[in-house]
C-alpha positions as CSV (number, residue, x, y, z in Angstrom):
1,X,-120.4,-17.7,204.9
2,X,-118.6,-15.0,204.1
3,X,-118.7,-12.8,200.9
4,X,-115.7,-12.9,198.7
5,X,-115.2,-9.8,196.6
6,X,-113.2,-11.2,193.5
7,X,-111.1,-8.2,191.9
8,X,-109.7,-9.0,188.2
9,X,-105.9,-7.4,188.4
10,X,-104.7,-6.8,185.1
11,X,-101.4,-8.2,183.8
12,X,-98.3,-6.1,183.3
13,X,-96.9,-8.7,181.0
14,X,-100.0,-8.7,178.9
15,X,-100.8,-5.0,178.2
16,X,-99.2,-3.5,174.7
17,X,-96.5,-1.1,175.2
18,X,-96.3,2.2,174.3
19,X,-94.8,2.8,170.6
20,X,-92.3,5.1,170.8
21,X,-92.9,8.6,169.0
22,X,-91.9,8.6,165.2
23,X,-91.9,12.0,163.8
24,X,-93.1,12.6,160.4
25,X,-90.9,13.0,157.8
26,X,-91.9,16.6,157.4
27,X,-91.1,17.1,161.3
28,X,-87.4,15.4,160.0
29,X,-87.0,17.9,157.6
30,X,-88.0,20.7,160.1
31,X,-85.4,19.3,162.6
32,X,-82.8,18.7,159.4
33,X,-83.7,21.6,157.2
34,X,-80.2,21.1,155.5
35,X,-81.8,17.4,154.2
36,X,-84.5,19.6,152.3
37,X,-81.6,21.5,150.2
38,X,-79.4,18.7,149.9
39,X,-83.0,16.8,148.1
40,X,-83.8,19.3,146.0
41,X,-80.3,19.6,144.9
42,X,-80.7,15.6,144.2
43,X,-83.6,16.4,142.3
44,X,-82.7,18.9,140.5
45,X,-79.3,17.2,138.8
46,X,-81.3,14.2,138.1
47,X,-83.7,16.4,136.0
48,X,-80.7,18.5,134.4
49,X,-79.1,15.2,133.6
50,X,-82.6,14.0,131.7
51,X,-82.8,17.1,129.7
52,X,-79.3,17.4,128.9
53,X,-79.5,13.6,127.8
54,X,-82.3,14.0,126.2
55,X,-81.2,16.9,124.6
56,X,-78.1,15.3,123.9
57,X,-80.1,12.2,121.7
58,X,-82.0,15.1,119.9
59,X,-79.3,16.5,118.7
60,X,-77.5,12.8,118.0
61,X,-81.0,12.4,115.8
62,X,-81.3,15.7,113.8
63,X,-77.1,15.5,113.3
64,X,-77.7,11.9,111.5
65,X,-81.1,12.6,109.9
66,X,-79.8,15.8,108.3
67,X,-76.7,13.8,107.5
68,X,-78.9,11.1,105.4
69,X,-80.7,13.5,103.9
70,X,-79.4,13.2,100.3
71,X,-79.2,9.3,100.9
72,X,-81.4,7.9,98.3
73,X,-84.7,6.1,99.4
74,X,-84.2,8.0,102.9
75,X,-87.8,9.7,104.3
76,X,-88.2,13.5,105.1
77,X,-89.2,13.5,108.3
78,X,-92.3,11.6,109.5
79,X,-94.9,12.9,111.4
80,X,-95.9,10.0,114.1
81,X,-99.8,11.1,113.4
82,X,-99.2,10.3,109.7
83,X,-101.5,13.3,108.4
84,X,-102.6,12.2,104.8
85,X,-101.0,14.4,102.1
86,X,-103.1,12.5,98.6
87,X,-105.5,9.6,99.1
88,X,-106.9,8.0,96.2
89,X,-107.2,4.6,93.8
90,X,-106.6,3.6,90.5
91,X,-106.5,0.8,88.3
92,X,-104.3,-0.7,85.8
93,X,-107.1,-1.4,83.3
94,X,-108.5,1.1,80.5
95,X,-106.4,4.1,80.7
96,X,-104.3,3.4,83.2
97,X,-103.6,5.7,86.7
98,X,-103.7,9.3,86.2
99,X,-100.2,11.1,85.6
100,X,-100.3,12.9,88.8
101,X,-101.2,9.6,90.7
102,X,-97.8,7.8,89.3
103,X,-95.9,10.7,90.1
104,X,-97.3,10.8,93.8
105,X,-96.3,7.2,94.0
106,X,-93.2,7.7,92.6
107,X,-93.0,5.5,89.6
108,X,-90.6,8.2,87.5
109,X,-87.5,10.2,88.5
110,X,-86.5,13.8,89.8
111,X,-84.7,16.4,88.5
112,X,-84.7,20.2,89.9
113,X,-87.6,19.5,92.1
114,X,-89.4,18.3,89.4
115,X,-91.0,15.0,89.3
116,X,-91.2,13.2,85.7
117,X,-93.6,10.2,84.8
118,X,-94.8,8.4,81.7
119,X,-98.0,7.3,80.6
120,X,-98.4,3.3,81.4
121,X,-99.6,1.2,78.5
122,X,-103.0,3.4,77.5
123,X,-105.4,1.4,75.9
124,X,-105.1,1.9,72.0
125,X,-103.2,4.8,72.2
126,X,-100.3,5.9,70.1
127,X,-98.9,8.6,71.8
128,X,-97.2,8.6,74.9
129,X,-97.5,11.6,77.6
130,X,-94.6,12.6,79.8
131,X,-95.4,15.0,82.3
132,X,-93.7,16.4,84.9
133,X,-94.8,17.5,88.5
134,X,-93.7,19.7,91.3
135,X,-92.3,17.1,93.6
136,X,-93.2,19.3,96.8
137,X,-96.5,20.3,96.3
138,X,-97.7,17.7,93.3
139,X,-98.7,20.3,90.9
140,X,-98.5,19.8,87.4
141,X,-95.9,22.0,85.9
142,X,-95.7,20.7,82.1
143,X,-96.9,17.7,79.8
144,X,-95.4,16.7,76.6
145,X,-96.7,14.2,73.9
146,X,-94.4,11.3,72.8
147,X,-95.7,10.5,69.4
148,X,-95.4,6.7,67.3
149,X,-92.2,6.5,65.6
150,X,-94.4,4.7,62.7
151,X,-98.1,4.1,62.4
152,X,-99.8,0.8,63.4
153,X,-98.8,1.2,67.2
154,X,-100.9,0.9,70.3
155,X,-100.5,0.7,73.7
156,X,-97.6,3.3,74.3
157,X,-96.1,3.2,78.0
158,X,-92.7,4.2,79.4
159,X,-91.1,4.5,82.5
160,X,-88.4,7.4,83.4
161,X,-85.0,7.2,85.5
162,X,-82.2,10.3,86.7
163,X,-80.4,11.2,83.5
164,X,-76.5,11.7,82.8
165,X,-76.3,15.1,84.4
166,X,-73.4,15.8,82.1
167,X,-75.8,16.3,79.5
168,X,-77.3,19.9,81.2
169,X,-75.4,21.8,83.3
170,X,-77.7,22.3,85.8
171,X,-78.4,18.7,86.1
172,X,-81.9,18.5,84.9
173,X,-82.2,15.9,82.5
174,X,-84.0,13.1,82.8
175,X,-84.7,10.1,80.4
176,X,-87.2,7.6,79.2
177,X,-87.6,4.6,77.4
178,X,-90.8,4.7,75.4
179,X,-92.1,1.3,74.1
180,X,-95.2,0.6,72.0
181,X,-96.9,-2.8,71.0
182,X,-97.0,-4.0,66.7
183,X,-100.4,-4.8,65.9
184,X,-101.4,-8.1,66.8
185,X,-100.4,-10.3,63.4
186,X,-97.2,-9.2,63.6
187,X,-96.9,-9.9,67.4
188,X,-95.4,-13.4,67.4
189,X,-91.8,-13.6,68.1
190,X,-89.4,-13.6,65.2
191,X,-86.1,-15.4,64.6
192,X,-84.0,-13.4,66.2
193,X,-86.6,-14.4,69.8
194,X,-87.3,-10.6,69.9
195,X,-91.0,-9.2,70.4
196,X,-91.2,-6.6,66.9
197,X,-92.1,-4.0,69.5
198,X,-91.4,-0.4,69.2
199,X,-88.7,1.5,71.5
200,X,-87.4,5.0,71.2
201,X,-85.5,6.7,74.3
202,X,-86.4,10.2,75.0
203,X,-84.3,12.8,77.0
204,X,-86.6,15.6,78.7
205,X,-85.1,19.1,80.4
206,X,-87.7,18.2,83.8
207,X,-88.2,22.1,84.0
208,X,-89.8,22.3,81.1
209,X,-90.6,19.0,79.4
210,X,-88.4,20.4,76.2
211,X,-87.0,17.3,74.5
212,X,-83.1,17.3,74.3
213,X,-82.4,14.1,72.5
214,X,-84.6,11.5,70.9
215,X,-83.7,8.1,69.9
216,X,-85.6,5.6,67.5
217,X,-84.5,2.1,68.3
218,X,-84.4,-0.4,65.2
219,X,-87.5,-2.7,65.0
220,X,-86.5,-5.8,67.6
221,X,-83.6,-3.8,69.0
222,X,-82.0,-4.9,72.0
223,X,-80.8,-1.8,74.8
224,X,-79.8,-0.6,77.8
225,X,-78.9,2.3,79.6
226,X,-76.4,3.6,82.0
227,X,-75.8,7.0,83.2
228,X,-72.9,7.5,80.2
229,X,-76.1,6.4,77.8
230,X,-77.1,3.8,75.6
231,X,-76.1,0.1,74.0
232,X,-78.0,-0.9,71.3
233,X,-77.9,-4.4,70.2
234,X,-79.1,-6.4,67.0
235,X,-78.6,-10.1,67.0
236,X,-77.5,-11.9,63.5
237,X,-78.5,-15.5,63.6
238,X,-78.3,-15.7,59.7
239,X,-74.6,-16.5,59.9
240,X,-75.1,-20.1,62.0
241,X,-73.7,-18.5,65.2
242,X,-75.8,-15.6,67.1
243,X,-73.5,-12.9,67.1
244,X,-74.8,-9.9,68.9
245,X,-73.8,-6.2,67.8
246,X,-73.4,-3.9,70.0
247,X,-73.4,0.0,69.4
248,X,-72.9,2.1,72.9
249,X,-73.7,5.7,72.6
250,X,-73.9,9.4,74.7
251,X,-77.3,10.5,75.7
252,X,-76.9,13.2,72.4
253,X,-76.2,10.4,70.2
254,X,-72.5,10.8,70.0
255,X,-70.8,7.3,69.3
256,X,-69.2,5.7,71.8
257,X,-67.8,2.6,70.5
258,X,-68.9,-0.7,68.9
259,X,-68.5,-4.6,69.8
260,X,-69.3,-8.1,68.5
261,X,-69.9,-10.9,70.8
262,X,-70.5,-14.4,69.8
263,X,-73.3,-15.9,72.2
264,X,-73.1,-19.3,73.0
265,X,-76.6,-20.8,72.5
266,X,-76.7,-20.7,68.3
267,X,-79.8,-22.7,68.0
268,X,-82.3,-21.5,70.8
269,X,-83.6,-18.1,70.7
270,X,-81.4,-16.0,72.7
271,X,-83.1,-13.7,75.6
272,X,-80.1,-11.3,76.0
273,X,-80.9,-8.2,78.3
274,X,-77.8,-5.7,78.7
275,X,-77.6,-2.9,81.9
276,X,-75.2,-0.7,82.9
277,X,-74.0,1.3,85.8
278,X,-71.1,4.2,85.9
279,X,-68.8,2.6,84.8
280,X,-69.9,-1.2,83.0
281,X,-72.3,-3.1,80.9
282,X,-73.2,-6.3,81.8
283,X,-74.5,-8.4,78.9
284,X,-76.7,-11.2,79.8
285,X,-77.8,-14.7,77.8
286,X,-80.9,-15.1,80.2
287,X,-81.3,-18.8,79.0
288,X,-77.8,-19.7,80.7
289,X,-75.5,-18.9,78.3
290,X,-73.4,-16.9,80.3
291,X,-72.3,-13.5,79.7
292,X,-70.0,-10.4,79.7
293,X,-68.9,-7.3,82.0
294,X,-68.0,-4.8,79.7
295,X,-66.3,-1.3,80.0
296,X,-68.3,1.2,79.6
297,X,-65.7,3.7,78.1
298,X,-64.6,1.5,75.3
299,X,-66.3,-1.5,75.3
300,X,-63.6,-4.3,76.4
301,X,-63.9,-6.9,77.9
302,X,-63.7,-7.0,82.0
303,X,-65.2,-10.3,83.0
304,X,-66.6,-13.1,81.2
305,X,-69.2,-15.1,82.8
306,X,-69.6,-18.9,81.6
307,X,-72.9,-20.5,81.2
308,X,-74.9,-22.5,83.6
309,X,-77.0,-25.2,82.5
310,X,-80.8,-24.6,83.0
311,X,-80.3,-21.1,83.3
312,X,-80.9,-19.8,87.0
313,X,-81.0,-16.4,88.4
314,X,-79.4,-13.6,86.8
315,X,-76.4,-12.1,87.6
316,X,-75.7,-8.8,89.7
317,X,-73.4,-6.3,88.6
318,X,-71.2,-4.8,91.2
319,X,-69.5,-1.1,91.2
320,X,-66.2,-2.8,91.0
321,X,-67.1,-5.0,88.1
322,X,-67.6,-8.1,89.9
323,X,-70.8,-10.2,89.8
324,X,-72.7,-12.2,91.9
325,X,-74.0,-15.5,90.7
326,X,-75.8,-18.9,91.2
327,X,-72.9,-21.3,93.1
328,X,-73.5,-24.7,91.3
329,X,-71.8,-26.2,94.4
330,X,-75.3,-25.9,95.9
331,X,-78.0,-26.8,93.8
332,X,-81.7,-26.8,94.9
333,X,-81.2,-23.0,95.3
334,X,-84.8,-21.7,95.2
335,X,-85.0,-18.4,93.1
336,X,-88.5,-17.7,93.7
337,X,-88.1,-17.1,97.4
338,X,-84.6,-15.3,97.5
339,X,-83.0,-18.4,98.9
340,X,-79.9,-19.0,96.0
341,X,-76.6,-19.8,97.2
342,X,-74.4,-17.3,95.7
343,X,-70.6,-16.7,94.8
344,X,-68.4,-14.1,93.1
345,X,-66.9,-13.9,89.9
346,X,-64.1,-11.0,90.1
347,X,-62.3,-9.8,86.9
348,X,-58.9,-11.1,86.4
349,X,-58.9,-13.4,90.1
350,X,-60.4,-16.8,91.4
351,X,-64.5,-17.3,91.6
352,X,-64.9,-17.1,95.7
353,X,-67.4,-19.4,97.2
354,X,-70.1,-18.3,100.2
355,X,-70.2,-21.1,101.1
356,X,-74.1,-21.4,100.6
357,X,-74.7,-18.2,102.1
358,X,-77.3,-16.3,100.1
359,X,-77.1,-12.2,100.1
360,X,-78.7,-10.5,101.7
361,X,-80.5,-6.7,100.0
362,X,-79.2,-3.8,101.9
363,X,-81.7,-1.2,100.9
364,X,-80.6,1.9,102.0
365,X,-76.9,2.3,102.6
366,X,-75.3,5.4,103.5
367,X,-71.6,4.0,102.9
368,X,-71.9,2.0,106.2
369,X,-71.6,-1.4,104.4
370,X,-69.9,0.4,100.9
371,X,-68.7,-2.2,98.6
372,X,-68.8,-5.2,101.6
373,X,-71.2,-7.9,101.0
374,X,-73.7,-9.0,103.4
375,X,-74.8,-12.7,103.2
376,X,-76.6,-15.2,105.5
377,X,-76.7,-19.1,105.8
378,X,-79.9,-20.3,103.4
379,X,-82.7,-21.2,105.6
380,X,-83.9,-24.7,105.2
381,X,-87.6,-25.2,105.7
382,X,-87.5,-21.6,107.2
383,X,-91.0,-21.0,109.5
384,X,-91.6,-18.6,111.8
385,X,-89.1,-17.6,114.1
386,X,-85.3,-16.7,114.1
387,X,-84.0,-20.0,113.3
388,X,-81.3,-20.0,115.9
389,X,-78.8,-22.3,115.6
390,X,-80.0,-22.5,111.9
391,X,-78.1,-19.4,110.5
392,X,-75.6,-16.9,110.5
393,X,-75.3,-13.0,109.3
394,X,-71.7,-12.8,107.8
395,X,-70.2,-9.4,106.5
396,X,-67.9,-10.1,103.5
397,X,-65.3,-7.8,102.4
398,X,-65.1,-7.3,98.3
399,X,-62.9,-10.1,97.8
400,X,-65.6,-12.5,99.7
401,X,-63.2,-12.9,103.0
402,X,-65.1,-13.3,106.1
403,X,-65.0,-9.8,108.1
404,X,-67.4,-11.2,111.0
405,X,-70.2,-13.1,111.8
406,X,-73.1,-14.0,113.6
407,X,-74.0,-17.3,114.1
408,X,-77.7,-17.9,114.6
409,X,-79.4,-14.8,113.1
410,X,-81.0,-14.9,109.8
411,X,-82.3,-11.5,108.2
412,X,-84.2,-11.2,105.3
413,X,-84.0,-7.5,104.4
414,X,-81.3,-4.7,106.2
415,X,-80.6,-0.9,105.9
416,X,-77.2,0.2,107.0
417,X,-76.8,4.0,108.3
418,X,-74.9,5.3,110.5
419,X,-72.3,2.8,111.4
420,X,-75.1,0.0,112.1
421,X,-76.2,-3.0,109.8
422,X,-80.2,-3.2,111.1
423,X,-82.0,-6.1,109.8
424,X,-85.5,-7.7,110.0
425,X,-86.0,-11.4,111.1
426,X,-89.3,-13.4,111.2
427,X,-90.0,-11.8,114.3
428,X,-87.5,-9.3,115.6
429,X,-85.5,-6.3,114.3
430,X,-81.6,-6.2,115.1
431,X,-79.2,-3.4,114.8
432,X,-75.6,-4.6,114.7
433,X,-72.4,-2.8,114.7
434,X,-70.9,-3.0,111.1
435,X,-67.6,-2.6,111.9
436,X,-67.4,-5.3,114.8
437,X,-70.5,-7.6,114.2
438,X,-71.5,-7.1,118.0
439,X,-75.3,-6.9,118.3
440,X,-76.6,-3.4,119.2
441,X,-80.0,-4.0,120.5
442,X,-82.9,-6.8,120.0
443,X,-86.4,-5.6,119.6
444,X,-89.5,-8.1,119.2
445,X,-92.1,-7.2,116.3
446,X,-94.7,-8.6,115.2
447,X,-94.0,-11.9,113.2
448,X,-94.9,-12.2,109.9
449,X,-96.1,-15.5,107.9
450,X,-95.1,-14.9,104.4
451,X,-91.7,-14.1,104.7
452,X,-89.9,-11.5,106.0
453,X,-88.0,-9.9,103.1
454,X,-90.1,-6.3,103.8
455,X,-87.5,-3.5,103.2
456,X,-86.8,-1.2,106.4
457,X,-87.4,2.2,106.0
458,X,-85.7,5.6,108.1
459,X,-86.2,9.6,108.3
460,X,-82.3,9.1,109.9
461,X,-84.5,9.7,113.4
462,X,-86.8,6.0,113.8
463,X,-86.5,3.0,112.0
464,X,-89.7,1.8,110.6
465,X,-90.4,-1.5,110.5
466,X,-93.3,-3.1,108.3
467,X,-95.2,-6.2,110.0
468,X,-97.9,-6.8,107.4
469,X,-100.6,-4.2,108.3
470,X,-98.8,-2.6,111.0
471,X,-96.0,-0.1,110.8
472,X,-93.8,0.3,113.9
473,X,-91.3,3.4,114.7
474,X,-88.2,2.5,116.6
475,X,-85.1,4.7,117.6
476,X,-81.5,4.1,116.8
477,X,-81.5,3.1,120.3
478,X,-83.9,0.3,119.9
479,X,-87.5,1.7,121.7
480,X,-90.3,1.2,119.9
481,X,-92.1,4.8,119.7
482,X,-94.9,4.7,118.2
483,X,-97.3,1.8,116.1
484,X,-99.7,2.4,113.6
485,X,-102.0,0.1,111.6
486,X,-103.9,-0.6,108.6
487,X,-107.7,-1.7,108.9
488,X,-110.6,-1.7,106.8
489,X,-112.9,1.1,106.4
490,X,-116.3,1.5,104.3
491,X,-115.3,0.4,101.2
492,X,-111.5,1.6,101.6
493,X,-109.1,1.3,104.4
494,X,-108.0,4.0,107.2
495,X,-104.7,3.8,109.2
496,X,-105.6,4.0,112.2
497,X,-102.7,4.4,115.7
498,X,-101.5,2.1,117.7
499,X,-100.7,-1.7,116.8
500,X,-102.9,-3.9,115.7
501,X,-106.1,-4.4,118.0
502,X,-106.1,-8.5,118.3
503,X,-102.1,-9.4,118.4
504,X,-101.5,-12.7,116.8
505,X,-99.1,-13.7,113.8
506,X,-98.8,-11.1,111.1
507,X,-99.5,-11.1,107.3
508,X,-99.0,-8.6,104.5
509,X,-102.9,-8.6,103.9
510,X,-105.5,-7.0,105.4
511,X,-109.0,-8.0,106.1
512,X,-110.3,-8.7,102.5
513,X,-107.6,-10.5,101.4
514,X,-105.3,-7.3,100.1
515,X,-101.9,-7.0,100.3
516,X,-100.2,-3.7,101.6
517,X,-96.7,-2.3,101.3
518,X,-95.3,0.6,102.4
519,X,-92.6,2.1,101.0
520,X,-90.7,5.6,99.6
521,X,-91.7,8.1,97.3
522,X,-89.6,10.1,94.7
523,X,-90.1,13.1,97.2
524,X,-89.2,11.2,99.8
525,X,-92.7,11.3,101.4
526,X,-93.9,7.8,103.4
527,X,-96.4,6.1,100.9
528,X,-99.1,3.3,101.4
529,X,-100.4,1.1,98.8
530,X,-103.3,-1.7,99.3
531,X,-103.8,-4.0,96.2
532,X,-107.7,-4.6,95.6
533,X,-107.7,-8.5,94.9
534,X,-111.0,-7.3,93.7
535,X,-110.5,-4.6,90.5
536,X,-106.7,-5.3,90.2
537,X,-105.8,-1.9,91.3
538,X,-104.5,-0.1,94.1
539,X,-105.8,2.2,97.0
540,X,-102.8,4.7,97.9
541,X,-101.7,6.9,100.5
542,X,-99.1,9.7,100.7
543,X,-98.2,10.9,103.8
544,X,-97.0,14.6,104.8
545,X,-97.7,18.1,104.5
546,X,-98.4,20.4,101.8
């Protein structure tokens, strides 16, 4: 035999080829140094273009925040760390919160930095304290006493609003209505359906707490106030008709005029409340016997409103002397929860219809909406959600023509600044253009379960938008920029950043059981108030800086 010698020969077809050469992209740029320049210059525009944009959207934000800036119920600026300017509780039991705590809250009114607040209902005391406080700093900066008009009163408390500037010349006066209780046999109502209570209204000068005018009501008076002054009325139900007096006076007690109006219910006790604005009084039988608009100049007559049967909700004076009212076209209206169908009377023209549309509160308006109205569709069985296909946002001019609507959005609350109508839904917040009706921008936020009728707040930079415990900051543009929330602490509460740790469907309470809101102060500082379900008071917070 011979030997065989096997030799393996490789396989041209099978071996792997050679991958061509790929030079780096650094070798590239060696070779094609002109690509490096023409990148960088790339580069370089696209930053320039961020900062000019983003400088352009700074400036876009200071130009409208400083332009809101006298708007009323509009925020200084908000710090996104929400550093803690006053911190404290109180209760509405015993004495009542501390001066300096209603002032930081803002239940009183400012004049010349100054902010002025009345004692609330103390306990078996006569006397009353105003006081006022710097509204920067919160330092006390005078107190005045507010004695009984007669003896035999307890329980003084007031509350204070702006005062008619014409009255001081450097437009710091500021008013109060100053009530106290009768002792308790005498509390019962008499004929006239008028608690025998005590009222006097009190003009301060808020630098110095020096008392310009003081005015002490008849025993069961009726009143109300407007910037011009006050209406006094006395009701006469001696004559077999109730025939209501009405005596309209300056804030120095100058007479103003005088008027007689027969009210319709003669055998009922009446429960007539009267307010004014710049220029009305609106006149009100609260038991649905209609009511007046009045001039505020001379006292005639500008719109009569009839009576409803049942009574209802009470009218809304508007700045042209119109009112809004319950439409009895659509009963089951549902007072309690904001859902009444709603129409307008205007003086000397036709009652227009909204067709069941309920308005909606615009709560800070900068003149974007002005004297439109803004109304939505009344949710039936509203839940959670938006309700599309179960709404619509309508903008209405003053004579109640459609201007434009939405179909399929229903908002419970809105602010309108700076050409936009922004509105909070069940689930979502929605800016829309007020002159078109063309939706802006959609953001989701965290839905809420009982109702969604929170008010909106701004600085004129973010939007914030309360979701029960949490507080969310989003631009004009529609990003959400920062989230902070409310959770329970020791025996308090701290706010803490960031949204809410476990995400599910929002309330207005938090852990405990107690309700928060957030809200606006008189210095136009961010506040925070948590009711303690426990001691029926409050824990507070005031954001800012000294």
């Amino acid at each position: 035999m011979r030997d065989v010698d096997l030799v393996e020969t490789s396989d041209a077809s099978s071996e792997e080829p050679t991958p061509p050469h790929v030079p780096s992209f650094l070798a590239r740029v060696r070779r094609h140094p002109r690509w490096l320049a023409a990148g960088a210059v790339v580069l370089v525009g696209l930053v320039g273009y961020q900062v000019v944009s983003d400088g352009r959207l700074r400036a876009q934000d200071d130009a409208r925040a400083a332009a809101l800036a006298d708007v009323p119920l509009v925020l200084d600026p908000v710090d996104p760390q929400l550093p803690v300017l006053h911190h404290g509780t109180y209760t509405w039991d015993g004495d009542g919160p501390e001066l300096a705590v209603l002032a930081q809250l803002g239940y009183g009114a400012e004049a010349a930095g100054v902010s002025v607040v009345s004692s609330q209902g103390v306990a078996g005391a006569p006397d009353v304290r105003l006081a006022g406080f710097d509204s920067s700093s919160g330092e006390p900066v005078w107190e005045t006493p507010v004695p009984a008009p007669r003896g035999g009163l307890t329980g003084g408390g007031g509350w204070c609003s702006s005062g008619d500037q014409s009255a001081s010349a450097d437009a710091t006066a500021v008013r109060c209505v100053v009530r106290w209780q009768a002792p308790a046999p005498v509390q019962p109502q008499d004929d006239s359906g008028v608690y025998p209570e005590a009222v006097s209204i009190v003009q301060v000068d808020a630098t110095d707490g020096s008392v310009l005018h003081r005015d002490d009501l008849p025993p069961g008076a009726l009143y109300g106030t407007g910037p011009w002054g006050t209406v006094v009325g006395a009701i006469d139900a001696a004559t077999g008709t109730a025939r209501l007096t009405l005596e309209a006076s300056a804030w120095d007690g100058t007479a103003r005029w005088t008027r007689v109006l027969d009210l319709p219910t003669a055998v009922d006790p009446s429960f007539v409340w009267i307010n004014g604005d710049e220029e009305h009084v609106l006149v009100v039988d609260g038991d649905g016997g209609g009511g007046w608009v009045l001039s505020a100049d001379d006292g005639t007559t500008v719109l009569e409103i009839p009576g409803s049967e049942g009574g209802g909700s009470s009218p809304t004076l508007l700045a042209s002397g119109a009112v809004l009212v319950p439409d009895p076209a659509f009963p089951g209206s549902d007072p309690t929860s904001g859902e009444v169908a709603q129409m307008l009377l205007r003086p000397d023209r036709p009652a227009v219809s909204f067709d069941g549309d309920r308005v909606v509160w615009v709560g800070i308006d900068d003149g974007t909406v002005g004297d439109a109205i803004l109304t939505a569709a009344r949710a039936q069985g509203r839940d959670r959600g938006d309700l599309l296909g179960k709404g619509a946002l309508r903008l209405r001019s003053p004579d109640g023509s459609v201007r434009w609507e939405i179909p399929g959005l229903d908002i419970g609350t809105a602010l309108a600044v700076d050409g936009l109508v922004v509105g909070r839904t069940a689930d979502h917040v929605v800016a829309v253009d007020a002159r078109t009706g063309a939706v802006r921008w959609r953001s989701p936020v965290q839905p809420v379960e009982d109702g969604f009728a929170r008010g909106l707040l701004t600085d004129g930079r973010v939007i914030l938008v309360p979701s029960g415990a949490q507080l969310d900051a989003f631009t004009f543009r529609g990003e959400r920029v920062w989230s902070v929330h409310v959770e329970a602490d020791g025996d308090g509460h701290a706010v803490r950043t960031g949204p809410v740790p476990t995400a599910s469907t929002g309330s207005t309470v938090v852990p405990g059981g107690n309700r928060v809101s957030w809200s606006t102060s008189l210095a136009g500082r961010l506040t925070l108030a948590i009711d303690d379900s426990s001691t029926a008071g409050q824990e507070f917070f005031v954001f800012g800086r000294p």
